[in-house]
C-alpha positions in Angstrom: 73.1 9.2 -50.9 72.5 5.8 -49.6 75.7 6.2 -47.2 74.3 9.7 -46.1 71.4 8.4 -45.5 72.6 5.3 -43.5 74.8 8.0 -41.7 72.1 10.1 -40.9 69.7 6.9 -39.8 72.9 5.4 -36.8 72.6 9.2 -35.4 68.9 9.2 -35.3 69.1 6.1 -33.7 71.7 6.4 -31.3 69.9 9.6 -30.2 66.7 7.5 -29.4 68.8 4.8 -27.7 70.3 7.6 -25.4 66.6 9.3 -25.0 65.2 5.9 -24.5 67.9 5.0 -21.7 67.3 8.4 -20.1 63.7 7.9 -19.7 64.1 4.6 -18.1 66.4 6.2 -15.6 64.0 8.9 -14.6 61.4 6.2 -14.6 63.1 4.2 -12.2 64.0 7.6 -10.0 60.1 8.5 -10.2 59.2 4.9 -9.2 61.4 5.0 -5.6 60.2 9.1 -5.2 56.5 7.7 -5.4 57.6 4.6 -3.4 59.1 7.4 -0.7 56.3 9.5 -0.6 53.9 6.5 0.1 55.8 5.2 3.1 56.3 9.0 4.3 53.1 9.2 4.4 52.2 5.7 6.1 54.5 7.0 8.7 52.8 10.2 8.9 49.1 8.4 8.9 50.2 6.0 12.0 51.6 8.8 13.7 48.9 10.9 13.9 46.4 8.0 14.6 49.2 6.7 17.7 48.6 10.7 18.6 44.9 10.5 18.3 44.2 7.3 20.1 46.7 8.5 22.9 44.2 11.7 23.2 41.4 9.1 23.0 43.0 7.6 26.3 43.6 10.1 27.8 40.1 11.6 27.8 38.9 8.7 28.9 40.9 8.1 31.8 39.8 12.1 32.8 35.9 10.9 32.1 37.0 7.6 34.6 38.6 10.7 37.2 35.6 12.6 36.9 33.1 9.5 36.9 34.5 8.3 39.9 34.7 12.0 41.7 31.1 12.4 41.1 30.6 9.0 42.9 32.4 10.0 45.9 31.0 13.6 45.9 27.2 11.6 45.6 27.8 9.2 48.4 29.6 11.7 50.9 26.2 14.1 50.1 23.8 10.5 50.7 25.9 10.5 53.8 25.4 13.9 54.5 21.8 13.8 54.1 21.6 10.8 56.7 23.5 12.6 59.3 20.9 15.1 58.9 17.9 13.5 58.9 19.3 11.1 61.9 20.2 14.5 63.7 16.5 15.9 62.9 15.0 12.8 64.2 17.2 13.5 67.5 16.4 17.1 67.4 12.6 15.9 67.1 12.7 13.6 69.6 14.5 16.2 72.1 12.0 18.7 71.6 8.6 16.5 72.5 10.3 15.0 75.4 10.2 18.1 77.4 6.6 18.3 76.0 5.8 14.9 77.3 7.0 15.7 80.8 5.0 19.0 80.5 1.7 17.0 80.0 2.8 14.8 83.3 3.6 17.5 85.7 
């Protein structure tokens, strides 16, 4: 009995010692798949931030276009209005001087 039961104690063991061995390898395997995923994802993270911040520049290089558009567009009108009001002061001026020679004659 003693024998059988030794017997019966080296398989039990053995068996753990395998199961035990197994598990550290699937440990080991899970450790690099989590270690994988993370960087994969770091990647993925930077990536899309790089993509983000490149659509952040972008947008503000259109606002800067459209900015400095609007500035041109607002001084050519300024410019605009003074060519008018210098050519109403002409026409003005044009149109009471043949009222001031009316007044003479």
């Amino acid at each position: 009995m003693t024998t059988e039961f030794l017997q019966y104690l080296v398989e039990q063991s053995s068996g753990i010692v395998i199961a035990l061995i197994l598990i550290m390898r699937v440990d080991r395997r899970m450790d690099e798949l989590t270690t994988s995923i993370n960087h994969l994802s770091e990647l993925i993270s930077v990536n899309i931030f790089k993509e983000g911040e490149e659509k952040k520049d972008d947008l503000k290089n259109r606002e800067n276009e459209i900015r400095e558009n609007l500035d041109t567009t607002n001084f050519q009108i300024h410019a605009k209005k003074v060519d008018l009001k210098k050519e109403g002061a002409k026409n003005i001026r044009r149109i009471s001087k043949p009222a001031k020679s009316r007044k003479q004659a």
